[in-house]
C-alpha positions in Angstrom: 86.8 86.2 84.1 90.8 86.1 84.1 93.2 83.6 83.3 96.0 83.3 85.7 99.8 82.2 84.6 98.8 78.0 84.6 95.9 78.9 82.8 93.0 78.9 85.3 90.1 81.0 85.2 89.9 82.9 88.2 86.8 85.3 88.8 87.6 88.9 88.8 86.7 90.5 91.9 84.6 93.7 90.0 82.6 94.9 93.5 85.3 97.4 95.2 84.0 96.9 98.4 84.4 93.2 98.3 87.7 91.7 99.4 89.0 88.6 97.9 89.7 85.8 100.5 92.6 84.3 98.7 94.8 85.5 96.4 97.3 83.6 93.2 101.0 84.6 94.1 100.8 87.2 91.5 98.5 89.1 93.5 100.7 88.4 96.8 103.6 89.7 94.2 101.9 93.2 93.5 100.6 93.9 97.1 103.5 93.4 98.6 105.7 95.2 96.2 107.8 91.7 96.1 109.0 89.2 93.2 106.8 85.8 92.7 110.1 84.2 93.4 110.5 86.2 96.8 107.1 84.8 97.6 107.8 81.6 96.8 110.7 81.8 98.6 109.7 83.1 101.9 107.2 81.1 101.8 108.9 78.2 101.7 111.5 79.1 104.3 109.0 80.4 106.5 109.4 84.0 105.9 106.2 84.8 105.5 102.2 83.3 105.8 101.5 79.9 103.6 99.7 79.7 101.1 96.7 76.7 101.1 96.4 74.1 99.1 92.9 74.4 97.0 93.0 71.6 94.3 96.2 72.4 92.5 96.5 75.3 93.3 98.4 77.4 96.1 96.7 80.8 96.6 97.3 82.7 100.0 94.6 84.1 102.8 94.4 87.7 101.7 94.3 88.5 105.5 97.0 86.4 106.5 99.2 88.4 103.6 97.5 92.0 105.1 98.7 91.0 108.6 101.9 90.2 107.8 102.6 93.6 106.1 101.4 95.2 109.0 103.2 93.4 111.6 106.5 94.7 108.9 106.9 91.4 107.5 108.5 89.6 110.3 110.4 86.9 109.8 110.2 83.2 110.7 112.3 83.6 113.8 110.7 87.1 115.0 107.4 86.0 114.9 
């Protein structure tokens, strides 16, 4: 187990052919190359997938973040 930035205990994902479905921003942050704060941003302007809501926390759907890249992170208006 892991403890992310609030303090949560997040399972580490130890089987490398398993994908994790959602990710904590800091994982968004270091597959994308990108700041937390450019997540957050874009994310809240649109930029870029949304995260979901799961009881306080916002993670994003791993695939949704994969797609994105591969599309070239488009913007809102591109899409």
């Amino acid at each position: 187990m892991i403890t992310d930035k609030a303090g949560a205990t997040v399972e580490q994902v130890t089987d490398p052919g398993m994908t994790p479905l959602l990710v904590p921003v800091g994982k968004v942050a270091q597959l994308t190359g990108l700041g937390e704060r450019t997540i957050w941003r874009l994310s809240a302007s649109g930029g870029m997938p949304a995260p979901v809501q799961v009881g306080s926390r916002r993670l994003w759907r791993f695939a949704d973040v994969q797609a994105w890249v591969r599309a070239g992170c488009p913007a809102a208006q591109e899409k």
